[in-house]
C-alpha positions as MATLAB code, in Angstrom:
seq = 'XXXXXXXXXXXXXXXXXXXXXXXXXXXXXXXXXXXXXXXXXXXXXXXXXXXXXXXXXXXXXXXXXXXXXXXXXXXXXXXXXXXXXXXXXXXXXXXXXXXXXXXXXXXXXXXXXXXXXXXXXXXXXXXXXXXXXXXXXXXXXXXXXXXXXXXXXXXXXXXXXXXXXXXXXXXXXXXXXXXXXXXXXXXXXXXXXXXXXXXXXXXXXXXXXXXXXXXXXXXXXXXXXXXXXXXXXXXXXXXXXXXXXXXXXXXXXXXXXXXXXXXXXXXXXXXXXXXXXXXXXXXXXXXXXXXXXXXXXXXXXXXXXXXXXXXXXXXXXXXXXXXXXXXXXXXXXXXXXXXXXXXXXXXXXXXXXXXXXXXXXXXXXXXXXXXXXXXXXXXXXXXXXXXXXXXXXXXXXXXXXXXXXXXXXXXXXXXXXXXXXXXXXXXXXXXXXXXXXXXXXXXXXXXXXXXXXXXXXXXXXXXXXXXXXXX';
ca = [
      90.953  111.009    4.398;
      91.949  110.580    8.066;
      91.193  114.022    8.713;
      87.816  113.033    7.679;
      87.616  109.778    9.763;
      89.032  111.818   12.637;
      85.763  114.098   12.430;
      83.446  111.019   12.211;
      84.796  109.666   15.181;
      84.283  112.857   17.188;
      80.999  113.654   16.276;
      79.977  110.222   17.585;
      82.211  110.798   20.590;
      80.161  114.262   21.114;
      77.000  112.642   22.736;
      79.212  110.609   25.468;
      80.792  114.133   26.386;
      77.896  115.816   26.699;
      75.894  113.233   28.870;
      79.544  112.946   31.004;
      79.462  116.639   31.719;
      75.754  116.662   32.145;
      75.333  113.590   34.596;
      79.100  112.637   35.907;
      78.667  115.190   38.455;
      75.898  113.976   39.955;
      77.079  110.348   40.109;
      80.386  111.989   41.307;
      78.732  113.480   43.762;
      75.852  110.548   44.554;
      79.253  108.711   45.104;
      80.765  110.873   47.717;
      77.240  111.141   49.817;
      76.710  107.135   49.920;
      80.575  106.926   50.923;
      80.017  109.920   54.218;
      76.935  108.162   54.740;
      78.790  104.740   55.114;
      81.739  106.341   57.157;
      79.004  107.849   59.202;
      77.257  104.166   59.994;
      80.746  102.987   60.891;
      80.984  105.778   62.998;
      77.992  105.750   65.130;
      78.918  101.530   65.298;
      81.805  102.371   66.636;
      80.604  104.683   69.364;
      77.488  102.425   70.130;
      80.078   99.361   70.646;
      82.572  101.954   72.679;
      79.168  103.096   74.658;
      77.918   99.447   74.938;
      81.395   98.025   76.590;
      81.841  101.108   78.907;
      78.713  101.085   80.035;
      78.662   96.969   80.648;
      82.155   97.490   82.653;
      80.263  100.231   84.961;
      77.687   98.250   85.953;
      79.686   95.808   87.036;
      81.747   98.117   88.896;
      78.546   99.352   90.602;
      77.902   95.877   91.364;
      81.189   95.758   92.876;
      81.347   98.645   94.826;
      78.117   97.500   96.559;
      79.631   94.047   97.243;
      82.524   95.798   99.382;
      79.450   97.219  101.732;
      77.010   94.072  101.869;
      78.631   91.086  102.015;
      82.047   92.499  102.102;
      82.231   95.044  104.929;
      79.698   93.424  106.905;
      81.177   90.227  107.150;
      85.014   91.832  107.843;
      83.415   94.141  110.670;
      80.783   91.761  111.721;
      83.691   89.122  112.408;
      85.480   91.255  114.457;
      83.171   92.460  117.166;
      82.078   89.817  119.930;
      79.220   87.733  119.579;
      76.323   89.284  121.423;
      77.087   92.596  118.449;
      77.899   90.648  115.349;
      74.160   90.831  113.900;
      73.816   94.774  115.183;
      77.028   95.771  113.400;
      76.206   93.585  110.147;
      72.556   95.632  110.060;
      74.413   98.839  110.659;
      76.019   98.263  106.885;
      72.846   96.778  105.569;
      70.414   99.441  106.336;
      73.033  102.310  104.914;
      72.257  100.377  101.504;
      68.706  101.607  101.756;
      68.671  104.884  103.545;
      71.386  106.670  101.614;
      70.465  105.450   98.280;
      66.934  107.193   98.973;
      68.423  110.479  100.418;
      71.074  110.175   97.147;
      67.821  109.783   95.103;
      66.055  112.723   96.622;
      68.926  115.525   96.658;
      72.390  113.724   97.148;
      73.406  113.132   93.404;
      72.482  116.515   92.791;
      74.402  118.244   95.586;
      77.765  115.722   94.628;
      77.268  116.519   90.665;
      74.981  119.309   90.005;
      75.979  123.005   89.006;
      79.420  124.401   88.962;
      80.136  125.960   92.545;
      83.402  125.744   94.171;
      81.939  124.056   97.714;
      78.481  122.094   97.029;
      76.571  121.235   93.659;
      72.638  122.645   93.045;
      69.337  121.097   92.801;
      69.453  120.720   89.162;
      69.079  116.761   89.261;
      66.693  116.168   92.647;
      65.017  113.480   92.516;
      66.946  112.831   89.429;
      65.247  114.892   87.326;
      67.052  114.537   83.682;
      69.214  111.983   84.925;
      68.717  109.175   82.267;
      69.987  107.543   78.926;
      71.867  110.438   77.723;
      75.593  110.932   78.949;
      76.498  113.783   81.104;
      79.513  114.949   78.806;
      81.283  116.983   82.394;
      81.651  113.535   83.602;
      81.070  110.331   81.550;
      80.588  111.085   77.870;
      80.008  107.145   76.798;
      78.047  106.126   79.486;
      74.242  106.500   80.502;
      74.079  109.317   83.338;
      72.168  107.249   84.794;
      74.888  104.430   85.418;
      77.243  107.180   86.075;
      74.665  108.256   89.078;
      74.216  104.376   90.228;
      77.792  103.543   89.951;
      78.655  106.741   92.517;
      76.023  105.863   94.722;
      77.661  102.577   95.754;
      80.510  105.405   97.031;
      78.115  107.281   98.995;
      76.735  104.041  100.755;
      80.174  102.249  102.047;
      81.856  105.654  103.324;
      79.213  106.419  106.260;
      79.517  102.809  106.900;
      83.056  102.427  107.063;
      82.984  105.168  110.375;
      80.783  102.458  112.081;
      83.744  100.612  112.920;
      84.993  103.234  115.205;
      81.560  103.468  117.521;
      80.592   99.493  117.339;
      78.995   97.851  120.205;
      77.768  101.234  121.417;
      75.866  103.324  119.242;
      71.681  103.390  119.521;
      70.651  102.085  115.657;
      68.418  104.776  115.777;
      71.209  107.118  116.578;
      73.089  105.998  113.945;
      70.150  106.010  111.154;
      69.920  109.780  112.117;
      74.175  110.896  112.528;
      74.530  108.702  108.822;
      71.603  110.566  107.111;
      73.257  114.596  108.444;
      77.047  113.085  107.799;
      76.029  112.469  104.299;
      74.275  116.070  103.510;
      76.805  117.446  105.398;
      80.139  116.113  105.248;
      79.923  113.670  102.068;
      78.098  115.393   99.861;
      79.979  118.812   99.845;
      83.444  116.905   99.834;
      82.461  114.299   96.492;
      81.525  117.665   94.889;
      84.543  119.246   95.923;
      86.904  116.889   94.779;
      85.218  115.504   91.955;
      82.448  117.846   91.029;
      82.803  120.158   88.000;
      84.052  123.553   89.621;
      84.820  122.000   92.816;
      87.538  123.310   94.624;
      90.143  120.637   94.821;
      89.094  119.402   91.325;
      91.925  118.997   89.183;
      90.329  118.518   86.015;
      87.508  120.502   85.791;
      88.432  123.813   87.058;
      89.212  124.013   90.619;
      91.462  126.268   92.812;
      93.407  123.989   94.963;
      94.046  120.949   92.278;
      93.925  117.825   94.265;
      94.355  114.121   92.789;
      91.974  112.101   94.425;
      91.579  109.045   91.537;
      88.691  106.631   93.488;
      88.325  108.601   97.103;
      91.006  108.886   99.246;
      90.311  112.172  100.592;
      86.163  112.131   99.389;
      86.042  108.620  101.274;
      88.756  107.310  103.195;
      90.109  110.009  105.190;
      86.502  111.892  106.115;
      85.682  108.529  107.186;
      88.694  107.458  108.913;
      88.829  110.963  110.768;
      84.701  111.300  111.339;
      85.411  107.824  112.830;
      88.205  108.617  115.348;
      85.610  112.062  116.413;
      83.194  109.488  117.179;
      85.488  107.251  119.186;
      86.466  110.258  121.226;
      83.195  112.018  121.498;
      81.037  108.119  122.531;
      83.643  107.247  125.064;
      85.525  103.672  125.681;
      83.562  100.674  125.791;
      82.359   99.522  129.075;
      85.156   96.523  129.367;
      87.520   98.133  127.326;
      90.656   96.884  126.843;
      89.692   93.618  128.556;
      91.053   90.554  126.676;
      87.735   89.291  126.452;
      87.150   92.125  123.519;
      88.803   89.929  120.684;
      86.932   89.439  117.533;
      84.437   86.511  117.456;
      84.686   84.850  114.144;
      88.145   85.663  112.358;
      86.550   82.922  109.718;
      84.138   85.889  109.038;
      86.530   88.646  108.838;
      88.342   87.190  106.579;
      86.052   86.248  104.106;
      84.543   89.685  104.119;
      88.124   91.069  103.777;
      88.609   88.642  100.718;
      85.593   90.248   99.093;
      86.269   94.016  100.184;
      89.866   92.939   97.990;
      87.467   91.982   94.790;
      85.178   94.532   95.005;
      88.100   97.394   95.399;
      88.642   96.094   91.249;
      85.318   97.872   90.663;
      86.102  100.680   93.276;
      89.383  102.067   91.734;
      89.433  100.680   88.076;
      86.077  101.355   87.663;
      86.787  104.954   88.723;
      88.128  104.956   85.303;
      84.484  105.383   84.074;
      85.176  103.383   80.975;
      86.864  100.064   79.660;
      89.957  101.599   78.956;
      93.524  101.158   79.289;
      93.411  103.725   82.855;
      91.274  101.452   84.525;
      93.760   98.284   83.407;
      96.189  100.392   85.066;
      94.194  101.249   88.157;
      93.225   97.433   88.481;
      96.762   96.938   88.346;
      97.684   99.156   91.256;
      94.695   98.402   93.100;
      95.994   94.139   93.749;
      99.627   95.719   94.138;
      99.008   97.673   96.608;
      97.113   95.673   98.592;
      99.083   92.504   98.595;
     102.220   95.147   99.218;
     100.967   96.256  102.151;
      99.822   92.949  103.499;
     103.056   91.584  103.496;
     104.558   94.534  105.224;
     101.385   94.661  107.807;
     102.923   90.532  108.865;
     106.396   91.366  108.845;
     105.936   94.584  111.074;
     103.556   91.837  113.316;
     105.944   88.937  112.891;
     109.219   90.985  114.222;
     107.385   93.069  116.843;
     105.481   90.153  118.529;
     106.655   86.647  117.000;
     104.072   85.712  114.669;
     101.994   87.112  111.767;
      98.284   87.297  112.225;
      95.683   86.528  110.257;
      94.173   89.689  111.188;
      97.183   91.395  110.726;
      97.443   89.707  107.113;
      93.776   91.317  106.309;
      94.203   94.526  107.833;
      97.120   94.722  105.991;
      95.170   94.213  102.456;
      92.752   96.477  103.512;
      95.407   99.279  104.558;
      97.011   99.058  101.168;
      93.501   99.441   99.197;
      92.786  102.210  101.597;
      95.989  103.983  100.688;
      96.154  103.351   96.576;
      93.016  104.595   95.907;
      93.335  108.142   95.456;
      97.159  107.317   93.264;
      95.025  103.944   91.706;
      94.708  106.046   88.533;
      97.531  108.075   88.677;
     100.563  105.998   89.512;
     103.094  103.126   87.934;
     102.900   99.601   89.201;
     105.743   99.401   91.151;
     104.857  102.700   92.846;
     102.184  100.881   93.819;
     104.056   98.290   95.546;
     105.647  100.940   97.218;
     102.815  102.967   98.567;
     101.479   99.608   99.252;
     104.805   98.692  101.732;
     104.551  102.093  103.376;
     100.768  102.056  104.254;
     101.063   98.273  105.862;
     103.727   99.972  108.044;
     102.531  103.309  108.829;
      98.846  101.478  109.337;
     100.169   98.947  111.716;
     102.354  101.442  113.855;
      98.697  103.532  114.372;
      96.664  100.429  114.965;
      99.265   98.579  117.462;
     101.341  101.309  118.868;
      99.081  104.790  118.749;
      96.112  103.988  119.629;
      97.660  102.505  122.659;
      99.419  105.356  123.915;
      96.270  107.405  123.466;
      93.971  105.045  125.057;
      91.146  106.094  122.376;
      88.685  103.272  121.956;
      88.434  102.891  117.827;
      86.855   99.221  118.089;
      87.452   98.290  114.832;
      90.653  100.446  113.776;
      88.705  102.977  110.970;
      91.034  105.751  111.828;
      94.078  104.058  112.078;
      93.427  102.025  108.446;
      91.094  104.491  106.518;
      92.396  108.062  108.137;
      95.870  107.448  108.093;
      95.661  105.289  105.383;
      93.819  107.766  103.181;
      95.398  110.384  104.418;
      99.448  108.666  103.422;
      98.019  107.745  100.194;
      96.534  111.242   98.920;
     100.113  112.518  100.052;
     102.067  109.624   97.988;
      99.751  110.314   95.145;
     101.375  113.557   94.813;
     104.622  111.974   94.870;
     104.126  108.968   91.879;
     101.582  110.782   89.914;
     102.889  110.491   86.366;
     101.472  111.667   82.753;
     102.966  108.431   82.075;
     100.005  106.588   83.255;
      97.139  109.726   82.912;
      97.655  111.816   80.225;
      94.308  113.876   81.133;
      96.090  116.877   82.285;
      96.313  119.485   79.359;
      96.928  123.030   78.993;
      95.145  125.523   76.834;
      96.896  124.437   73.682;
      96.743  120.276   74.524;
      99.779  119.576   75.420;
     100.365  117.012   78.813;
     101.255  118.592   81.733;
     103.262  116.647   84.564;
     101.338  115.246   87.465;
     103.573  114.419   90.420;
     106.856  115.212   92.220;
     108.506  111.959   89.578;
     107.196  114.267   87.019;
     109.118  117.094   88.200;
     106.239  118.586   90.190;
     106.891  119.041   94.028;
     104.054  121.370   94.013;
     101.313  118.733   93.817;
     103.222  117.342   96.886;
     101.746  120.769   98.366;
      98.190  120.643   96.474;
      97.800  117.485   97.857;
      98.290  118.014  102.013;
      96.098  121.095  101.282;
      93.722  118.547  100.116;
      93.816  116.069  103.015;
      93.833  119.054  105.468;
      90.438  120.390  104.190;
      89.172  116.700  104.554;
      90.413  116.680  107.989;
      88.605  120.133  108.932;
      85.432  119.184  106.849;
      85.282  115.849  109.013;
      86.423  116.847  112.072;
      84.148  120.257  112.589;
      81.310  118.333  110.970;
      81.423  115.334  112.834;
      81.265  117.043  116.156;
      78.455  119.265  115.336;
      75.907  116.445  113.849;
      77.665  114.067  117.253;
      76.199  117.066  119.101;
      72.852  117.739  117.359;
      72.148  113.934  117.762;
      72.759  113.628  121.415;
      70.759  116.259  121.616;
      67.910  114.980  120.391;
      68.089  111.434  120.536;
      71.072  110.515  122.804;
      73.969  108.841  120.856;
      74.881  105.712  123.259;
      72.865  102.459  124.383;
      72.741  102.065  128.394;
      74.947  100.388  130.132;
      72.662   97.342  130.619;
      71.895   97.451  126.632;
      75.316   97.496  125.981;
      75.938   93.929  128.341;
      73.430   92.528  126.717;
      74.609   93.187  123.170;
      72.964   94.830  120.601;
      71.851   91.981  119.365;
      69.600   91.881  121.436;
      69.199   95.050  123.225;
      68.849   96.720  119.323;
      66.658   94.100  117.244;
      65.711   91.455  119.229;
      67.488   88.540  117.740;
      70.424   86.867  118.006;
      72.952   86.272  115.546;
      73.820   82.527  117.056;
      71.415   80.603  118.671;
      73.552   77.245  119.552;
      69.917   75.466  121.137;
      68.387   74.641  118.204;
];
């Protein structure tokens, strides 16, 4: 008898089994897809959000960068000139906000970032052809190419006008709307794609032969400005009054609000080199204030022992000496390494700005070699010294593993990598420099006349004046 119910019970069973073997599969199956579908759509969330905040960061970073050449740099150089110049040297930063981003436009992005070559990029993105929504994976894979493209052309602006400190009060504007335009397709260009172009030749991550860190542009920026700037000093000739005490800067009020700004835009300079919201550019943003307020204090207490009191120019050269100097390690380095390179380049920056340039006699108005070329130029070195995986782990071998960075990592070489680095930057500058200097006078002549340069070039330049007490 229970064999009997035993059989009744599995022939009704027998219709469940064969619609389970029949359909479960497909459920099974229906199952799986809706669940890869739904990890999927979490996914892609997840990299829109990821896209979304990286790209919101670099556009404020862009913003940034622009606000350390107009207001920032205009104000801090326009400040320190003498009255009769202050609205010549302002326009001299202003106009470099329209002219290079037109020439970028046209064929500079392309030569910085296009193709693979070892000294200067292709025409691939002229007149930024293909330069749009979708990310340029050698670069920025989360971000718009066309935000990475903005974001670097707020580079390409500031460093021509940085080397307009050197040759203030002097320089024709038409002169230096024509030496700006052949310094940038000649010296800026080929450097930004050496350094940080794919293939470039001091590229460290992407496949060059001499591998130089160079984090936010202390070699692409700083020291072929610094240096282009002490060629023009040298090649233009002393003021006509200098070093007459009546050469002292006309509005420190000015300098040092543009200095203050020049401080907050650096955030977007070096942590925004990061090129996404990340915990590197925390750690660059980090460096970035330590640095500078390092190298401030050192800047006053080299002024305050050497001549009795600390400066208030002194205080803001010295902020603007340490920026200069932790940009290339900004990326790269730990924060109190920071404070150290920070220390070093208020010193080293002072000693070339007080002492040096005396002994020489050379007539850098408004110090761009002694803060940018030595500046850059100590800080590219020191990078090589503090670099750590600790901080960027980009570095990897053929297999993934991190490799070590700088001489704390047990790496003297990079010490090495990196002066073959600045000394490239020095050549590029120096041999390019004289030649457009050359091609200019040439064709244009470089300075204003003596009687345009007593009446100021203000005046002499534009036709206005930049105070006009009467009214």
């Amino acid at each position: 008898m229970p064999c009997e119910h035993l059989v009744s019970q599995m022939s009704r069973l027998t219709p469940l089994f064969l619609f389970a073997s029949v359909f479960a599969p497909g459920l099974l199956a229906q199952g799986a897809s809706d669940l890869n579908g739904r990890i999927s759509a979490v996914e892609a969330a997840a990299q829109s959000a990821q896209s979304a905040g990286d790209n919101a960061w670099m556009l404020v970073s862009a913003a940034l960068v622009l606000l350390m050449t107009g207001p920032g740099l205009a104000l801090f150089y326009g400040g320190l000139v003498r009255r009769k110049n202050v609205l010549g040297t302002m326009m001299q930063s202003f106009v470099l906000m329209c002219i290079v981003t037109v020439i970028w436009a046209v064929v500079g992005y392309s030569l910085a970032f296009g193709g693979s070559g070892p000294f200067i990029g292709d025409l691939k993105f002229a007149f930024l052809r293909h330069v749009g929504a979708a990310p340029n994976p050698d670069y920025a894979g989360t971000i718009p190419q066309q935000t990475f493209m903005i974001y670097q052309l707020m580079f390409a602006i500031i460093t021509p006008a940085l080397i307009s400190g050197a040759f203030a009060e002097r320089m024709k504007f038409s002169a230096m709307l024509l030496f700006t335009t052949l310094w940038s397709l000649i010296v800026y260009f080929p450097m930004a794609h050496m350094v940080w172009g794919k293939g470039g030749l001091l590229n460290a991550f992407l496949g060059g032969k001499f591998p130089c860190f160079d984090f936010a542009g202390g070699t692409v920026v700083h020291i072929t400005s610094g240096v282009s700037a002490l060629v023009c000093a040298l090649y233009l000739g002393k003021r006509l009054e200098f070093p007459s005490p009546d050469m002292k800067p006309h509005s420190m009020v000015l300098s040092f609000i543009g200095a203050c700004l020049l401080w907050v835009g650096w955030f977007g300079f070096n942590a925004g080199s990061a090129l996404a919201a990340s915990s590197l550019a925390t750690s660059a943003f980090v460096a970035t204030h330590f640095g500078a307020a390092a190298a401030a204090l050192s800047w006053m207490l080299a002024e305050w022992l050497h001549s009795g009191k600390p400066s208030v120019l002194g205080g803001i050269s010295g902020a603007v000496a340490g920026l200069v100097a932790i940009t290339p390690a900004s990326g790269f380095v730990q924060p109190f390494s920071a404070l150290a390179i920070g220390f070093l380049a208020g010193m080293v920056c002072y000693f070339m700005v007080v002492k040096v340039k005396r002994w020489f006699g050379y007539d850098d108005a408004l110090d761009a070699f002694g803060v940018h070329g030595m500046g850059g130029t100590l800080g590219a070195i020191l990078t090589g010294v503090f670099a750590t995986s600790a901080i960027n782990s980009g570095l990897k071998d053929s297999g993934g593993h991190v490799l070590p960075l700088g001489l704390v990592d047990g790496k003297a070489s990079q010490v090495l990598n990196q002066m073959i680095g600045c000394g490239i930057a020095w050549a590029i500058a120096v041999v390019g420099t004289l030649v457009i200097l050359k091609v200019c006078d040439v064709l244009i002549g470089l300075r204003i006349s003596p009687e345009q340069e007593r009446e100021g070039l203000d005046l002499s330049q534009h036709g206005e004046e930049g105070y006009i007490f009467e009214s």
